[in-house]
C-alpha positions in Angstrom: 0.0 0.0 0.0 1.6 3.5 -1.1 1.4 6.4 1.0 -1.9 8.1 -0.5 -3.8 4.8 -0.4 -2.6 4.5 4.0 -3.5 8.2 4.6 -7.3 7.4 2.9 -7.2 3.8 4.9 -6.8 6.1 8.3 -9.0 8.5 7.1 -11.4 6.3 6.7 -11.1 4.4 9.9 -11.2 8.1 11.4 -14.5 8.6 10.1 -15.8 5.5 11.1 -14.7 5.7 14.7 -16.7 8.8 14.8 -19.8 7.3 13.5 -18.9 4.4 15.9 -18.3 6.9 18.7 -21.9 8.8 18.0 -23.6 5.8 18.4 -22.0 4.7 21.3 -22.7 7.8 23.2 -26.4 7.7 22.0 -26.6 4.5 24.3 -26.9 2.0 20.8 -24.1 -0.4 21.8 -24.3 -3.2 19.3 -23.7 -0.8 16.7 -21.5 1.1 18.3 -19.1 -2.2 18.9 -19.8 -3.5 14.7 -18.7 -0.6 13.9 -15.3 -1.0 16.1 -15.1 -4.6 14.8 -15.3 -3.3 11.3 -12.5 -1.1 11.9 -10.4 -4.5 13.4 -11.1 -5.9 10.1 -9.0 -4.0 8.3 -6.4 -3.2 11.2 -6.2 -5.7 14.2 -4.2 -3.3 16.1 -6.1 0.0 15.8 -5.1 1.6 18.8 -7.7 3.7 19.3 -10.4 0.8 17.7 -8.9 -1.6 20.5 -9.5 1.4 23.3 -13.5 1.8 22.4 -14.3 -1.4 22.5 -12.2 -2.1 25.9 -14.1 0.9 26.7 -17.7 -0.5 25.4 -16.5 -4.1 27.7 -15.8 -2.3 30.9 -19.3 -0.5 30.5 -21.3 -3.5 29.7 -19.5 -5.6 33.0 -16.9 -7.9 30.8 -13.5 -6.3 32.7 -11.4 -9.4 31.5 -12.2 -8.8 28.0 -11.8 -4.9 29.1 -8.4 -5.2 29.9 -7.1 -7.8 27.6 -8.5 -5.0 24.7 -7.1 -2.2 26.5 -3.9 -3.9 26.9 -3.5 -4.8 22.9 -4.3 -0.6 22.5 -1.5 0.2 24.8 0.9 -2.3 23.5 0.0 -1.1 19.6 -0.1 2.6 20.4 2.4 3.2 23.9 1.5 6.7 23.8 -2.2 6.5 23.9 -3.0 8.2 27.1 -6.4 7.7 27.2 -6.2 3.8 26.6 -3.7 3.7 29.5 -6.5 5.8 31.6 -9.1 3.3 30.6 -7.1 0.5 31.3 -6.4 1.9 35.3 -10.0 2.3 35.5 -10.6 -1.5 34.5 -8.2 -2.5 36.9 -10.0 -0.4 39.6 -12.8 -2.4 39.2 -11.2 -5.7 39.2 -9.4 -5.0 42.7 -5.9 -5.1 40.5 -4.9 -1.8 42.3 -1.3 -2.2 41.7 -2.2 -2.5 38.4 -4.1 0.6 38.4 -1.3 2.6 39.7 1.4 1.8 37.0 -1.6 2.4 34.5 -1.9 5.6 35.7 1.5 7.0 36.1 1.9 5.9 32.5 -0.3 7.9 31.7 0.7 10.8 33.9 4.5 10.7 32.3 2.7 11.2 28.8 0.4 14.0 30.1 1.6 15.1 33.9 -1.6 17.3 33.6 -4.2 15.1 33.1 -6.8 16.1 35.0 -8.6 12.8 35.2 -5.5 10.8 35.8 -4.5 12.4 38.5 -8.2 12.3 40.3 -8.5 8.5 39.4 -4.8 8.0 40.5 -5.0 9.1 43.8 -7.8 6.4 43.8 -5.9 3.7 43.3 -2.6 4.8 45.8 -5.4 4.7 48.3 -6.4 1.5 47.4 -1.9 -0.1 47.6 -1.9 1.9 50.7 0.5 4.7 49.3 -1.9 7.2 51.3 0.9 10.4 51.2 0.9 10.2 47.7 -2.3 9.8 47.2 -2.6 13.3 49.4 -0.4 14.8 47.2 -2.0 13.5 43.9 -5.6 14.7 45.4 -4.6 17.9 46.4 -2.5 18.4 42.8 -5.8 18.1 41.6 -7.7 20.4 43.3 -5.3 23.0 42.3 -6.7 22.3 38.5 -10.1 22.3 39.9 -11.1 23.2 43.5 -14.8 21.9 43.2 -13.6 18.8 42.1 -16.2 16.3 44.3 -14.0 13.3 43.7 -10.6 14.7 44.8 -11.8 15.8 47.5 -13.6 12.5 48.9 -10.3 10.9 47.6 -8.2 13.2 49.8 -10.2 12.9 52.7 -9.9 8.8 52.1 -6.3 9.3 52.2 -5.9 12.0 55.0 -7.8 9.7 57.1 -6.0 6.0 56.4 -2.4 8.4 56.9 -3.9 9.2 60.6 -5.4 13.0 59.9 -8.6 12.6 60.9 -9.7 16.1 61.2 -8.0 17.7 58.3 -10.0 14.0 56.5 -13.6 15.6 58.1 -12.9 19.1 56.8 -12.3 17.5 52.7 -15.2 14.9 53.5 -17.9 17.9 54.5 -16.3 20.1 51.6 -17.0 16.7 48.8 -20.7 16.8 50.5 -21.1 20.6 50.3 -20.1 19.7 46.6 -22.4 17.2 46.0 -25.1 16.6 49.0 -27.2 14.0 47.2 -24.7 11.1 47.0 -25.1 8.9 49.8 -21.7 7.3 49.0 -20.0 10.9 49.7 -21.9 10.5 53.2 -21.0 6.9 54.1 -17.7 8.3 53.9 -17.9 10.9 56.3 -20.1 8.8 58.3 -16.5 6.3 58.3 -14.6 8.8 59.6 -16.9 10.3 62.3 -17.7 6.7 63.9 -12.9 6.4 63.6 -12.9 9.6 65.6 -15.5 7.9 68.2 -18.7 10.4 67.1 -20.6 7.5 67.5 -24.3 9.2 67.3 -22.8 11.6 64.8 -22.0 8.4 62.7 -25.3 6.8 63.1 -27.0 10.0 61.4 -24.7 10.2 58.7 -25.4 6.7 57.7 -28.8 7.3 57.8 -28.3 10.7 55.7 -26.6 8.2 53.3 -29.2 5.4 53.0 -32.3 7.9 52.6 -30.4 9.4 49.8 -29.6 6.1 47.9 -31.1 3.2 50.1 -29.1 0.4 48.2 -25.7 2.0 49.8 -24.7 -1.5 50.8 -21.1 0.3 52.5 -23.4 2.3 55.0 -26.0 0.2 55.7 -22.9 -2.2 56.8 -21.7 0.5 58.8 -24.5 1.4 60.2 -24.7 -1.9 61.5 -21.3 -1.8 62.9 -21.6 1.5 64.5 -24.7 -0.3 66.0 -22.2 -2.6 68.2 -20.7 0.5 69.4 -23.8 2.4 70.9 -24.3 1.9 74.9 -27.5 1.6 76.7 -29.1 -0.2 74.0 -32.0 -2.6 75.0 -31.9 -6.2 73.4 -35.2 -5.2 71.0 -33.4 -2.4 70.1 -30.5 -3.9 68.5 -32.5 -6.7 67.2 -35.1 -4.0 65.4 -31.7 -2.8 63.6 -30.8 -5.9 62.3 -34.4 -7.2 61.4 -34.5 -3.7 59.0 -31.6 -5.0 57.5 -32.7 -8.9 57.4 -36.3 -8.1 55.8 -34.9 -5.3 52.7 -32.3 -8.3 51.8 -34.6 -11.3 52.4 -34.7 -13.1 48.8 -38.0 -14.7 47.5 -39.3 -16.8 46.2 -36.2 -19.7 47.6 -36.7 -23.2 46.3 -37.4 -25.7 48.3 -36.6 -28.4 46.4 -33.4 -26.3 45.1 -30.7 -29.8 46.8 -33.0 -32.4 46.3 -30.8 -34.4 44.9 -27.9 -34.0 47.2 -26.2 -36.7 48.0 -28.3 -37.3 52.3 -25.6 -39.6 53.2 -24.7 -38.1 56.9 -21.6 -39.9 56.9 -20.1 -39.1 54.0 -17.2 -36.2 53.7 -18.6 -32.8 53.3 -17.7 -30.0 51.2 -17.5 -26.9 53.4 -17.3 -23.3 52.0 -16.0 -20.3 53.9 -17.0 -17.3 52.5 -14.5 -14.2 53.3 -12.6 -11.0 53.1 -10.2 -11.8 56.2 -7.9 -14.4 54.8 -5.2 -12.2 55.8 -3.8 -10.7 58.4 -6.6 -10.0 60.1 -8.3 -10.9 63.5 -10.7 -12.9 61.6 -8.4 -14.2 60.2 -6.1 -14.9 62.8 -9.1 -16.9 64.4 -9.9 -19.2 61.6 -6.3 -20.0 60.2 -5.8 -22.6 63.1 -9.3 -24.1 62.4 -8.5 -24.4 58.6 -5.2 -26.0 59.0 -6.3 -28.9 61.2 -9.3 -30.0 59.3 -9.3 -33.4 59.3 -8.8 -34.1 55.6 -11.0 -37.5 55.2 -14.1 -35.8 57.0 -14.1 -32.4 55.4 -13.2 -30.8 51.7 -12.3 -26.8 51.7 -13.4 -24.3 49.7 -12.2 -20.6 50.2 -14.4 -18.4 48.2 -12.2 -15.0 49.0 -13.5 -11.4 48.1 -9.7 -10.9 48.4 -9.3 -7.5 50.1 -5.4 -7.9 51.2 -3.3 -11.1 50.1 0.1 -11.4 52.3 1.8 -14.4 54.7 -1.3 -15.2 55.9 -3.6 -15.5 52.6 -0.2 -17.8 51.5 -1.0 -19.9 54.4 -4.8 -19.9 54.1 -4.2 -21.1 50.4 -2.1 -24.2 51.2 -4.2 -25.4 53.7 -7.8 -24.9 51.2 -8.0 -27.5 49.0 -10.0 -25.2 46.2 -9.2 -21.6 46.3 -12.1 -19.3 44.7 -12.0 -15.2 44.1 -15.2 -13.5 44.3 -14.1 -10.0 44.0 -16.7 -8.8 41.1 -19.2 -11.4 41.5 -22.7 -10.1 42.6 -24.1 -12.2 45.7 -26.7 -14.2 43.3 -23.4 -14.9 41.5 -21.4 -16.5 44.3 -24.2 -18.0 45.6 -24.8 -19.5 41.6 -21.0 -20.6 42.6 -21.0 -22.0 45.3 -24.5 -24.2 44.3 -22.7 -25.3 41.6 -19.6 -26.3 43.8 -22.3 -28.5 45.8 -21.4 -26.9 49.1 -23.1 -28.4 51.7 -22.1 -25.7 54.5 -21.6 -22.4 53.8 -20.0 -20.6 56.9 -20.2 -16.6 56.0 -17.4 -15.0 58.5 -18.3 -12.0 59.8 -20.5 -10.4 58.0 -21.0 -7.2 58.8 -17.4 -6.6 58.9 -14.8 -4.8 55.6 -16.0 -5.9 52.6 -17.6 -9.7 53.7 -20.9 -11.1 51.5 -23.4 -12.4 54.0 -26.4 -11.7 51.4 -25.0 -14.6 49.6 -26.6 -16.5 52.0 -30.1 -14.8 51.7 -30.0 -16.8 48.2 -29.7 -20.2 49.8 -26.6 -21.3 48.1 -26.1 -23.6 50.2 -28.3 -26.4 52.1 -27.0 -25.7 55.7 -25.8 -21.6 56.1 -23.7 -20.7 59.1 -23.3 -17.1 60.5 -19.8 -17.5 62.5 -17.1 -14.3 63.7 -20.3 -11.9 63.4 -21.3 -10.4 66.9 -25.0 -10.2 66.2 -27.4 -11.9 64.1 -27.8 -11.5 60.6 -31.9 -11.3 60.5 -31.3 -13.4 57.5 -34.1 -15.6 57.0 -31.8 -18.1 55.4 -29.1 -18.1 57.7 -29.5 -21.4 59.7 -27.0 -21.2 62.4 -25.1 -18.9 65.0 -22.0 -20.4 66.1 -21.3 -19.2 70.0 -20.5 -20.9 73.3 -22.8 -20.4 77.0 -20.6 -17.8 77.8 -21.3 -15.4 74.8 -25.3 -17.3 75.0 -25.6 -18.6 78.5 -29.2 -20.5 78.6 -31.2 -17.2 79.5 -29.9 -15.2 77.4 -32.1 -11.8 76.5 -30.5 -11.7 72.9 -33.0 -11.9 70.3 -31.8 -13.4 66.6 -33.0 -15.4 64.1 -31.0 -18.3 63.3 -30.2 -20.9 65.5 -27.8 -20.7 68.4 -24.9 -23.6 68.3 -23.2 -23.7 71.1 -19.3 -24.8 71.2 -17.7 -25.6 74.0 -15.6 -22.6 73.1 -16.2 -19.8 70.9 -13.2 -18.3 70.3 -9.7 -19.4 69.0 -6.0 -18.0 68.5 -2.7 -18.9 67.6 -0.5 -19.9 70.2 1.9 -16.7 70.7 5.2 -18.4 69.8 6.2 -15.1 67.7 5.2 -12.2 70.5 8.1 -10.6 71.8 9.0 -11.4 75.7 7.2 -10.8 78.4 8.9 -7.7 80.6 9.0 -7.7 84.0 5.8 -5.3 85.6 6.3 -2.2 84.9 4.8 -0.3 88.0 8.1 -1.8 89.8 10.2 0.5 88.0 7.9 3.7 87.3 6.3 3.5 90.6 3.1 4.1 89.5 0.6 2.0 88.0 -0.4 2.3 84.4 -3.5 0.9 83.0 -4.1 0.8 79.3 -6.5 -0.3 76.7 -5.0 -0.8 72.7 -8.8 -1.0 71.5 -10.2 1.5 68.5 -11.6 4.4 69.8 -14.7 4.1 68.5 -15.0 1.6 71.2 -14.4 4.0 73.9 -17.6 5.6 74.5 -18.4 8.4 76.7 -19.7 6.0 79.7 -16.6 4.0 79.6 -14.5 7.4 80.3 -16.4 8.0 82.8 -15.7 4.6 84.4 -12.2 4.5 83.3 -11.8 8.2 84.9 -13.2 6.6 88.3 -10.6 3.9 87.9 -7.8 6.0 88.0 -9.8 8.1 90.7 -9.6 5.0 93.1 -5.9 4.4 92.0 -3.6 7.3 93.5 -0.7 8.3 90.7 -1.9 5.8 88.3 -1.7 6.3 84.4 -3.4 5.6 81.4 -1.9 4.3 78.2 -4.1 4.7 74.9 -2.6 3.4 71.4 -4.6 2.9 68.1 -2.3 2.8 65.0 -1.6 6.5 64.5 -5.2 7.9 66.1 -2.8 10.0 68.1 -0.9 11.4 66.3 -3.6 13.9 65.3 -3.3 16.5 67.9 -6.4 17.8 67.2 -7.9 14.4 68.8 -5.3 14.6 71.2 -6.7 18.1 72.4 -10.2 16.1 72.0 -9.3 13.0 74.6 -7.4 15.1 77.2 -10.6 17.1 77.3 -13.2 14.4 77.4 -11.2 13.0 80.6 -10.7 16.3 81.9 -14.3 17.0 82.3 -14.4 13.6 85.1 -11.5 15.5 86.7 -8.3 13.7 85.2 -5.7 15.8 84.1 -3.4 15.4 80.7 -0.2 14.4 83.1 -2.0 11.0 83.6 -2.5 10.5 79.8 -0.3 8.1 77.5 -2.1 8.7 74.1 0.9 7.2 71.8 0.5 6.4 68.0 2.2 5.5 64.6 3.6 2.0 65.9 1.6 -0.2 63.3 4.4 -2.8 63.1 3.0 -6.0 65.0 6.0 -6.6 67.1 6.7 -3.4 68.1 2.6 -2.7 68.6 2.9 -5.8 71.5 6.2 -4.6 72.6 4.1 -1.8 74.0 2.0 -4.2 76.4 5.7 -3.8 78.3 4.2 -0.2 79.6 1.0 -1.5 81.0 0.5 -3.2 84.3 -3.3 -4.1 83.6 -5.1 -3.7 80.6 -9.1 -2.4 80.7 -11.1 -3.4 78.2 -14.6 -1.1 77.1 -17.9 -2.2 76.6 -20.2 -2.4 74.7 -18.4 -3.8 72.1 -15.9 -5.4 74.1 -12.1 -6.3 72.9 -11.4 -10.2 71.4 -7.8 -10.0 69.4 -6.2 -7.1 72.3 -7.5 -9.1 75.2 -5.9 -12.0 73.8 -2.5 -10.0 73.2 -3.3 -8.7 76.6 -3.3 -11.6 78.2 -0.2 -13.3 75.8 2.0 -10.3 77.2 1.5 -11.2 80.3 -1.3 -8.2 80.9 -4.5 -9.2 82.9 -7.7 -7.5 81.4 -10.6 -6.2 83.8 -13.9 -6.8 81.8 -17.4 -5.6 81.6 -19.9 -8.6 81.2 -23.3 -7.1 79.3 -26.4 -9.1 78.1 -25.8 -9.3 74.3 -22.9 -11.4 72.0 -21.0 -8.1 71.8 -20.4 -7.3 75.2 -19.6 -10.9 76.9 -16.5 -11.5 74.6 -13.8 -10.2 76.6 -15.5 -12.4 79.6 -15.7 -15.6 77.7 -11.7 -15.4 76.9 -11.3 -14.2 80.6 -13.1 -17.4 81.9 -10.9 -19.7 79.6 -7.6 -18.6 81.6 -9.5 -18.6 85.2 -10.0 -15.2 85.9 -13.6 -14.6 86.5 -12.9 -12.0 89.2 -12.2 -9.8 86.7 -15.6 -10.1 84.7 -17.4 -7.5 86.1 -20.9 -6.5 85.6 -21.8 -3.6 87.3 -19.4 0.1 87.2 -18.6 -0.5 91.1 -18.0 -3.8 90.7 -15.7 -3.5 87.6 -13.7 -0.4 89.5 -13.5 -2.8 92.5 -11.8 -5.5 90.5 -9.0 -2.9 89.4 -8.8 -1.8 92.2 -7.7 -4.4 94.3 -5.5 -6.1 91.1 -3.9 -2.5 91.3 -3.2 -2.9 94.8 -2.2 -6.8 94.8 1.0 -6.4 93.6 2.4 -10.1 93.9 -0.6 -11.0 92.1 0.0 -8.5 89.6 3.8 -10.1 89.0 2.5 -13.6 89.2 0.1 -13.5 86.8 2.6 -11.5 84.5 4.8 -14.5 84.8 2.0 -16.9 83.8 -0.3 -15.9 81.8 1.1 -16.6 78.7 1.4 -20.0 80.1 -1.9 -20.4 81.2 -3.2 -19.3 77.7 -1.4 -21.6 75.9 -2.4 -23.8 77.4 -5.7 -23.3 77.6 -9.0 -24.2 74.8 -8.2 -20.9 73.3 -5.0 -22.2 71.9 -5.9 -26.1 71.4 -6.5 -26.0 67.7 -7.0 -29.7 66.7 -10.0 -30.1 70.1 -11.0 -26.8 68.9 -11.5 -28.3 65.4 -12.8 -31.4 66.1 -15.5 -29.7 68.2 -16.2 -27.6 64.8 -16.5 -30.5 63.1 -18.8 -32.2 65.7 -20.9 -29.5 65.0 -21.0 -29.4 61.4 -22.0 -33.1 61.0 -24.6 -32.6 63.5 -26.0 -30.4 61.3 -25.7 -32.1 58.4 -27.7 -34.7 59.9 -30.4 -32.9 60.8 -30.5 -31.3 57.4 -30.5 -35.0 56.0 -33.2 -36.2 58.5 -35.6 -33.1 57.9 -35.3 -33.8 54.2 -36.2 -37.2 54.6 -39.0 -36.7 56.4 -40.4 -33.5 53.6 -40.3 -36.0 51.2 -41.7 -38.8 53.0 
């Protein structure tokens, strides 16, 4: 082909690109993608042919065809700017966030200005945790466009994962002030108050967010979170929260014939799913990994289905002990639960629902003949959740808790590595400082206005005693520093007896700093499980409040494990009594801090092949009664 016969081929694939691109934007897609196809024909690697219809995929839901297109574009054109764009936006939306960062400063090395680049690029350094450069990405540009709605939610995102809380509120109100119908704008905010501990703040926010688009599935989980968090709360109250939530997801009509031809032999080995975003390291996480590697191989089959939010050492570890391994980052709930169906699960356990990004709706779809609800700490309201793993001390027989699905009761609840990696226990600290310094590592959300004032009569009854708060890098704001000296000042305890320490993230330094505290006090209601447990692994004893309700008897069913109910309190005066007289035992105080670790080890909280074998007790009781109830519908 000679040079005048190229220039009218381009033309001409110029002009049909533009009839192409009028049709697409009119909404008529088939056309739109013939007339890309027709454009292939001729050239196969059209750049800009290649970047449409990646563009037309990503639109229509097909993201691996997306970016395999998108990909060919910038491999046949390197400086096509907008087909590298494209492309970071596909891998947005498939969770490839590294991906989407080295699309995007592609991009951004061919055009530094791009104004869209650099919104979506502080996007996705949010999203591989590179939250100082996503600041200065967000706040580049807003000096292109100060109004710009999505910089600034970005830059509040990022402002508030780098610790700057505050300065994240200010850029959160100004994206809402930009935009105040977009509940997603407001479930962000509403993240941010509930971090700082504005609990009723939160609770409106979330509200705010679901009025304005009620299928916000991020704040109505929140809102059910921040729900764990709120004191006082009678047991129909909490229940009416959940039972909103249970009743707008319930799914109808469900088959009941949908496993009639599963295989009812209760003997036989079962195929268990877990369903998760914590196969990391993560409490959750942290809890099941012992459960999952002692599965006894000939009794149970694993499947992982993972809607994979972090992968490191621990996901490494979850995946060698799973014998199938499934991502549903993506997927729609009707689509895992189509998955897991076809798998032929017979038990789905959903982890934690409520909690980061987990899918407990997948249950709501039956995809599975027996559904388990296990790490939440409430119930689901899920008319198709069967079970609620617990044990009597989270559900003793009279419990006032209301739920749905069926209590099981372990013998007990919880689980944890034994701490063969934690640093050393020191030797107590109040012998050397001469004072004695109580401490709690929990989020702040947790610490609630009635447990400051309880706390503050702690270290009322304690002469010249301190208290040591950490939280990542909460602290480090000293705007919230200014905020917690005076919420303790107003019960009369000044900043001098204040340890507010942050920005020690690293997990072996973060327990090194158990060394400080002489006994650990956990809040309520939504008591402590993974820092009562590190508590008590450093050597730390942990006074507890004992409430009515899943969330507020955790720290009291890991206390009861290691014998010490004395510190299970359930009234103010009684919990201020029990740290009290610890605080004033002092060769109990070093005893225990020689044994503890000891005594955890060696307790049912660290046995992982009983605590396994109990699971799987419980599993194929279930599966018999499944079995038998089928036999006799069909009967």
């Amino acid at each position: 082909m000679d040079g005048t016969q190229a220039l009218k081929s381009d033309t001409a694939s110029v002009d049909e690109l533009l009839i192409g691109e009028n049709h697409h934007r009119a909404g008529n897609l088939a056309r739109a993608e013939s007339v890309y196809r027709q454009v292939l024909a001729t050239d196969p690697e059209h750049s800009e042919a290649l970047r449409l219809l990646g563009l037309l995929a990503h639109q229509t839901g097909n993201l691996e065809q997306a970016s395999n297109l998108l990909s060919r574009a910038t491999k046949a054109q390197p400086d096509n700017v907008a087909a590298h764009f494209n492309l970071g936006n596909v891998y947005l939306d498939q969770n490839a966030s590294a991906e989407a960062v080295a699309a995007f400063e592609t991009a951004l090395a061919l055009d530094p200005e791009n104004f869209s680049c650099l919104v979506n690029f502080g996007n996705a350094l949010i999203a591989v945790g590179r939250f100082d450069e996503a600041i200065e990405q967000s706040r580049r540009a807003l000096e292109i466009d100060a109004d710009c709605v999505e910089a600034h939610s970005n830059l509040g995102q990022a402002l508030a994962k780098a610790g700057d809380l505050t300065g994240a509120m200010k850029a959160s109100r100004r994206a809402i002030l930009l935009r105040p119908e977009d509940g997603r704008l407001f479930n962000n905010l509403g993240i941010i108050e509930q971090a700082i501990g504005l609990l009723d703040n939160a609770n409106r926010t979330y509200r705010r967010a679901l009025e304005i688009d009620p299928n916000c599935r991020l704040a109505e989980r929140n809102l059910l979170i921040n729900a764990l968090n709120l004191p006082r709360q009678s047991s129909g109250e909490l229940f009416e929260i959940h039972q909103e939530y249970g009743r707008k997801h319930a799914q109808s009509p469900i088959d009941p014939n949908k496993f009639q031809l599963r295989d009812r032999d209760i003997n036989r080995k079962l195929r268990v799913g877990y369903l998760s975003s914590d196969f990391h390291a993560h409490p959750v996480g942290y809890n099941v990994l012992p459960l999952i590697s002692h599965h006894d191989p000939s009794e149970v089959e694993i499947f992982i289905y993972s809607e994979s939010e972090n992968i490191d050492e621990i996901t490494g570890q979850f995946k060698s002990h799973a014998d199938h391994w499934c991502s549903t980052s993506g997927q729609s709930d009707a689509q895992v639960a189509t998955k897991i169906t076809a798998d032929e699960i017979d038990i789905l356990i959903c982890l934690a629902g409520r909690f980061n990004l987990n899918r407990p709706c997948v249950a709501a779809h039956r995809a599975a003949p027996v559904q388990i609800s296990y790490h939440d700490c409430a119930t689901t309201c899920l008319t198709e959740m069967d079970y609620w793993l617990t044990d009597k001390s989270l559900h003793p027989s009279d419990t006032p808790e209301k739920f749905t699905e069926e209590l099981y009761r372990l013998p007990v609840f919880y689980q944890f590595s034994p701490p063969t990696d934690f640093p050393a226990v020191s030797p107590l600290p109040v012998d050397q400082n001469g004072f004695l310094t109580f401490g709690s590592f929990n989020k702040p959300e947790k610490i609630n206005d009635h447990v400051v004032a309880l706390w503050a009569d702690v270290l009322a009854a304690v002469p010249h005693s301190r208290l040591f708060l950490k939280h990542r890098d909460y602290f480090e704001d000293a705007d919230l520093v200014k905020y917690w000296h005076g919420k303790f000042a107003h019960f009369g305890i000044t900043e001098d007896r204040l340890l507010l320490v942050g920005n020690i993230d690293e997990r072996h330094e973060h327990l090194a700093l158990y060394h400080h505290i002489d006994i650990a006090l956990d809040p309520f209601p939504f008591n402590g499980a993974t820092t009562t447990f590190e508590a008590l692994a450093m050597g730390v004893p942990v006074v507890a409040m004992s409430g009515k309700h899943f969330v507020d008897r955790v720290a009291g069913s890991i206390l009861s494990e290691v014998e010490l109910d004395h510190l299970i309190a359930d009234t103010p005066r009684t919990y201020i009594k029990a740290a009290q007289e610890l605080a004033e035992n002092l060769p109990e105080l070093r005893q225990l801090r020689g044994s503890l670790r000891d005594r955890l080890t060696g307790s049912a909280l660290c046995n992982a092949g009983q605590y396994t074998q109990n699971i799987e007790i419980a599993l194929r009781e279930m599966w018999r009664r499944w079995c038998s109830n089928q036999k006799g519908a069909t009967q």
